[in-house]
C-alpha positions as CSV (number, residue, x, y, z in Angstrom):
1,X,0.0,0.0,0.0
2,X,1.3,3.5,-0.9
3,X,1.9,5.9,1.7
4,X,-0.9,8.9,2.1
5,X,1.0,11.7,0.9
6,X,0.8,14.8,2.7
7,X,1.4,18.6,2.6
8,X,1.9,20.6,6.2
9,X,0.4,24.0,6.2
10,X,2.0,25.9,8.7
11,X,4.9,23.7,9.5
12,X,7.1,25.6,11.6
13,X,4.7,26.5,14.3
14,X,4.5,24.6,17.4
15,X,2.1,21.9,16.5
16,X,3.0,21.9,12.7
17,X,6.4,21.1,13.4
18,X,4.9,18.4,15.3
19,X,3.4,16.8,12.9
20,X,6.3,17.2,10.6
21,X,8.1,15.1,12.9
22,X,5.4,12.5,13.4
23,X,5.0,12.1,9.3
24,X,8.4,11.2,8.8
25,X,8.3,8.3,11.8
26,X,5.2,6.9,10.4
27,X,5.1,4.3,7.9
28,X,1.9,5.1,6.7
29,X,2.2,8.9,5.6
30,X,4.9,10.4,3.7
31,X,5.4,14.5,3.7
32,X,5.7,16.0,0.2
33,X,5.5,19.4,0.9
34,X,5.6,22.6,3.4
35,X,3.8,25.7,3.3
36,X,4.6,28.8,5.7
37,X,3.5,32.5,5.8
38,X,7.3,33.9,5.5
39,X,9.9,31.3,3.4
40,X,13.5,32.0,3.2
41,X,14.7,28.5,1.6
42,X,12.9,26.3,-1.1
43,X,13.3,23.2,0.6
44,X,12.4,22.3,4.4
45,X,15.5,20.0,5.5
46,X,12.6,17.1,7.9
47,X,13.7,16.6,11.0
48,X,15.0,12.7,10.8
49,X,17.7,13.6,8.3
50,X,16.1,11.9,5.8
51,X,16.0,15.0,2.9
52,X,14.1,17.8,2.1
53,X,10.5,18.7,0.6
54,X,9.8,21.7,-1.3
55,X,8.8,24.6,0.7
56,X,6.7,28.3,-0.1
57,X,4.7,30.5,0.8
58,X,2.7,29.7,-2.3
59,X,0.2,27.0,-1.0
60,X,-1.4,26.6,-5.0
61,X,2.5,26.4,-6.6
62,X,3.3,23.2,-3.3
63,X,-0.1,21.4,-4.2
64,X,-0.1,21.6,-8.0
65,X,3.9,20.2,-7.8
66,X,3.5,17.9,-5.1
67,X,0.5,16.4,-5.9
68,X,-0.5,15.3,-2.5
69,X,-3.8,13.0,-1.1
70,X,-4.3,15.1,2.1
71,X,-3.5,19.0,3.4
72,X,-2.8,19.7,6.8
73,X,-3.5,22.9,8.1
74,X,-2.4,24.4,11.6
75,X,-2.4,28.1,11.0
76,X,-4.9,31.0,11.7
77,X,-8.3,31.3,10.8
78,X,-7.8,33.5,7.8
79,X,-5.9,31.4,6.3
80,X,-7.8,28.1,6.3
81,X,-10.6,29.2,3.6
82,X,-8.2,30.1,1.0
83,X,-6.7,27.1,1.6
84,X,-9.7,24.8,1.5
85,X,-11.1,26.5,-1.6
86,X,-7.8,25.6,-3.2
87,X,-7.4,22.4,-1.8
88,X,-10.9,21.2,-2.4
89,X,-10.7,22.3,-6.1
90,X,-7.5,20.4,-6.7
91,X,-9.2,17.2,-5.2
92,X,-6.9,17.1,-2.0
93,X,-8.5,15.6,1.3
94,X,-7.5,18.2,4.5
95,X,-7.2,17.7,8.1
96,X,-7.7,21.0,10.0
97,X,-7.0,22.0,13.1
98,X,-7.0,25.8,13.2
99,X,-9.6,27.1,16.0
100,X,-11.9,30.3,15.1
101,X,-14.2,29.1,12.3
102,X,-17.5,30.4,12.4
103,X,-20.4,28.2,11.3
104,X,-20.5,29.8,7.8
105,X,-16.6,28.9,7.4
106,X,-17.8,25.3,8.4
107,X,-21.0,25.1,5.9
108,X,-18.6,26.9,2.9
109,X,-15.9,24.0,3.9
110,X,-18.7,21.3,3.4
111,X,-20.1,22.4,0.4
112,X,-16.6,22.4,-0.9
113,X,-15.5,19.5,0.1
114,X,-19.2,17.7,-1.1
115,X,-18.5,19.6,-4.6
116,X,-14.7,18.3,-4.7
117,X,-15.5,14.7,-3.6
118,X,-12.9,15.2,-0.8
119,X,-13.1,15.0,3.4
120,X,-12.3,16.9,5.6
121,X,-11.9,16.5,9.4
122,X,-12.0,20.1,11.4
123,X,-11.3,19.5,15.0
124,X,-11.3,21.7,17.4
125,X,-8.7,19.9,19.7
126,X,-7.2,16.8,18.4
127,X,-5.9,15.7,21.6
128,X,-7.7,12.2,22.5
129,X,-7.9,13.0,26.0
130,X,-9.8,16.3,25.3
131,X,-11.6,14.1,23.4
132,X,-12.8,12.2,26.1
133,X,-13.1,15.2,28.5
134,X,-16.0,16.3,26.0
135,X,-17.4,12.9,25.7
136,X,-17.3,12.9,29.4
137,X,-19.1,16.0,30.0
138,X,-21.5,15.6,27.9
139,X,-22.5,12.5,30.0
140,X,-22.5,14.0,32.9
141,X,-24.8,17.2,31.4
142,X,-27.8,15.2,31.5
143,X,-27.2,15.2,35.8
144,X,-26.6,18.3,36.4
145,X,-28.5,21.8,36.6
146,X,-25.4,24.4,36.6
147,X,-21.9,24.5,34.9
148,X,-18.5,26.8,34.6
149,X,-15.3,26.4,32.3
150,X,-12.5,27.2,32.7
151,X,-10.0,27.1,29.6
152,X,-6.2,28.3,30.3
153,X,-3.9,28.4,27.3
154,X,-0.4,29.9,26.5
155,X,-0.7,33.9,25.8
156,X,0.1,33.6,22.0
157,X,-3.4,31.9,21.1
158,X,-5.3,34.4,19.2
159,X,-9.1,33.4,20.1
160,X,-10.8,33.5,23.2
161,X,-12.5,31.3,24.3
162,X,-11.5,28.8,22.8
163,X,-12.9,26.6,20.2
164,X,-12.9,23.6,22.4
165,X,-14.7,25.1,25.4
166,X,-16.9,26.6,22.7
167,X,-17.3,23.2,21.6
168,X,-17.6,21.8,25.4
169,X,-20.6,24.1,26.0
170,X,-23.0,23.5,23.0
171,X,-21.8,20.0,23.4
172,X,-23.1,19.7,27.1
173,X,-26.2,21.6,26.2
174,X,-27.4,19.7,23.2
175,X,-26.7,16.3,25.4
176,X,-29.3,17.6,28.0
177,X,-31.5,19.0,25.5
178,X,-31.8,22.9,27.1
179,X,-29.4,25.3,28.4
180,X,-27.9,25.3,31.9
181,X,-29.1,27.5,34.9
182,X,-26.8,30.3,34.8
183,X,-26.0,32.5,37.8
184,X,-28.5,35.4,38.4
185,X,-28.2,38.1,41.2
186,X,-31.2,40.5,41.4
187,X,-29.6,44.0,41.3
188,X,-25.6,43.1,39.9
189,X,-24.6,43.1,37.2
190,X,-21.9,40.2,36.4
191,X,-19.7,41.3,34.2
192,X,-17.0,38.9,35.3
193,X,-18.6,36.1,34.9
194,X,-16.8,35.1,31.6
195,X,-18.9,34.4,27.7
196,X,-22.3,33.4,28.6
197,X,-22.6,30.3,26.2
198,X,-26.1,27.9,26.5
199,X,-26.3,29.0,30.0
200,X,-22.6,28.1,30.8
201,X,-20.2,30.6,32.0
202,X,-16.6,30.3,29.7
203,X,-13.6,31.9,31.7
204,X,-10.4,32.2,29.6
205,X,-6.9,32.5,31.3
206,X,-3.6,33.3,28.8
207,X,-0.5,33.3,30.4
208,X,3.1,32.1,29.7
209,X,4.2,29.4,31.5
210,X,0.8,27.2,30.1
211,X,0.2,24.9,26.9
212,X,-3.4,23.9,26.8
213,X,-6.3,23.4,30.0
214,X,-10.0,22.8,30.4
215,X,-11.2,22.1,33.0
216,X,-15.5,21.5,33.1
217,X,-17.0,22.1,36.6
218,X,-20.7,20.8,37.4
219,X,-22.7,22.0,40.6
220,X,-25.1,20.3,42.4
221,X,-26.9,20.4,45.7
222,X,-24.3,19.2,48.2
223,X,-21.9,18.7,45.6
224,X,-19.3,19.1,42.6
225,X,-18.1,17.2,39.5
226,X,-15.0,18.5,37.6
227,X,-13.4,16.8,34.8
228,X,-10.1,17.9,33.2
229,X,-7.7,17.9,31.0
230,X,-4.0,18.9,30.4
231,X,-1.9,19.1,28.1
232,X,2.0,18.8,28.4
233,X,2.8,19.4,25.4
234,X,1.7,19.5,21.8
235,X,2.8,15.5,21.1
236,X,-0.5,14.9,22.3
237,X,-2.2,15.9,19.2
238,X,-0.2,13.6,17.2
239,X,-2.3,10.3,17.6
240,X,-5.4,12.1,16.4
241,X,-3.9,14.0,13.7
242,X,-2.5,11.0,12.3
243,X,-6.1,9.0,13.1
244,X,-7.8,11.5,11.0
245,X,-5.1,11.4,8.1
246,X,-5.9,7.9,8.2
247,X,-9.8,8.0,8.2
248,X,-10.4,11.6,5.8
249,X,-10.0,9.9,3.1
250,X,-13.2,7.2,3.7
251,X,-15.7,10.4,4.1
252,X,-16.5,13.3,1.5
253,X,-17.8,16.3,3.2
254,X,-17.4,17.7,6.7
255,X,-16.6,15.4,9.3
256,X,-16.6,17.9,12.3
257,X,-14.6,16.6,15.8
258,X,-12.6,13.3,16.5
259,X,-15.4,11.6,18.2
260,X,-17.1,10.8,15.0
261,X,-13.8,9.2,14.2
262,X,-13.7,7.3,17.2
263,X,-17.2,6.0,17.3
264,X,-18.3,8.2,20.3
């Protein structure tokens, strides 16, 4: 069997150099091709020694040359449509991890992937463990009447809050099928009290020192249930990344979170 070949969309930041790493260490996935914002060389030398793809800034010039099955974007948010319009028309499958999307970004990225006869995963955290920490919540939504997140990542990330506790909440609340009892004080006004989302309170902490955190508190009479997840670093997004290289290619349209993936 030939190895899925795969271009890397934002390669040299944290997580894309991740997965530059992983794609040359797995047997299954071969990397043809890097794209970055700002390209000083036209080959990225891959991290096991093994050679170099070709490298630009010039995502159309990579795909048309490299001819790839699969496009893997880490990036911003304004980056990934142009990418999947281009992408989608040149019959290339994408995994996407880039946070931010709005729904319209999500429907456009279905309908262009329907129209190209092409997947494509978007996840909002590719982490398995954050996975579960969803899967996990939404369980336990169906129990309980009141619930906070909290969401802590490193002060670079751009969004907040972020896609998975945006995720987390609509998650929860479609599980128990209304939104949660948010906190109401006659006469204050709350303004602390973090994005109001399906009756859940979202509080976002950015500082250095962190990677990625969530942390999902329910409330009870008499009692609490908190579920979390940490992350150490950004090798834990590897597994899923390379699970939904794997799988893309078996779905045409939108195939939105790894849990689908899973079976969850």
């Amino acid at each position: 069997m030939n190895p899925i070949k795969v271009v890397v969309q934002g390669a040299l930041g944290r997580v894309g150099q991740e997965v530059v790493k992983a794609l040359c260490h797995e047997p299954e996935t071969k990397i043809v091709g890097a794209v970055e914002l700002q390209v000083g060389e036209d080959y990225l030398p891959l991290p096991d020694g093994s050679g170099t793809v070709p490298f630009s800034s010039d995502l159309d010039h990579i795909l048309t040359s490299s001819q790839p099955d699969m496009l893997v974007d880490f990036t911003v948010a304004q980056a990934v449509m142009p990418a999947v319009r281009i992408a989608t028309s040149k019959g290339v499958n994408l995994v996407i991890g880039t946070t931010g999307l709005t729904d319209a970004d999500l429907n456009e990225i279905d309908h262009l992937a329907v129209a190209g006869e092409v997947g494509a995963v978007v996840a909002p955290n590719f982490a398995l463990g954050a996975v579960l920490m969803i899967h996990l919540s939404k369980v336990a939504a169906k129990y309980f009447d009141s619930a906070e997140i909290i969401e802590l990542h490193h002060h670079q990330k751009a969004d907040a809050p972020s896609g998975t506790a945006l995720s987390t909440a609509r998650a929860m609340a479609e599980a128990k099928g209304k939104p949660f009892s948010s906190v109401q004080q006659e006469g204050k006004t709350l303004d602390s009290r973090g994005k109001q989302v399906e009756g859940i309170a979202i509080h976002s902490v950015r500082l250095q020192g962190l990677v990625a955190h969530q942390e999902v508190i329910f409330g009870g009479l008499g009692q609490t249930l908190s579920i979390r997840h940490d992350t150490i670093n950004q090798e834990c997004y590897i597994p899923g990344i390379i699970l939904a290289i794997k799988e893309v290619g078996k779905h045409k349209g939108l195939v939105y979170g790894l849990d689908t993936l899973l079976g969850l």
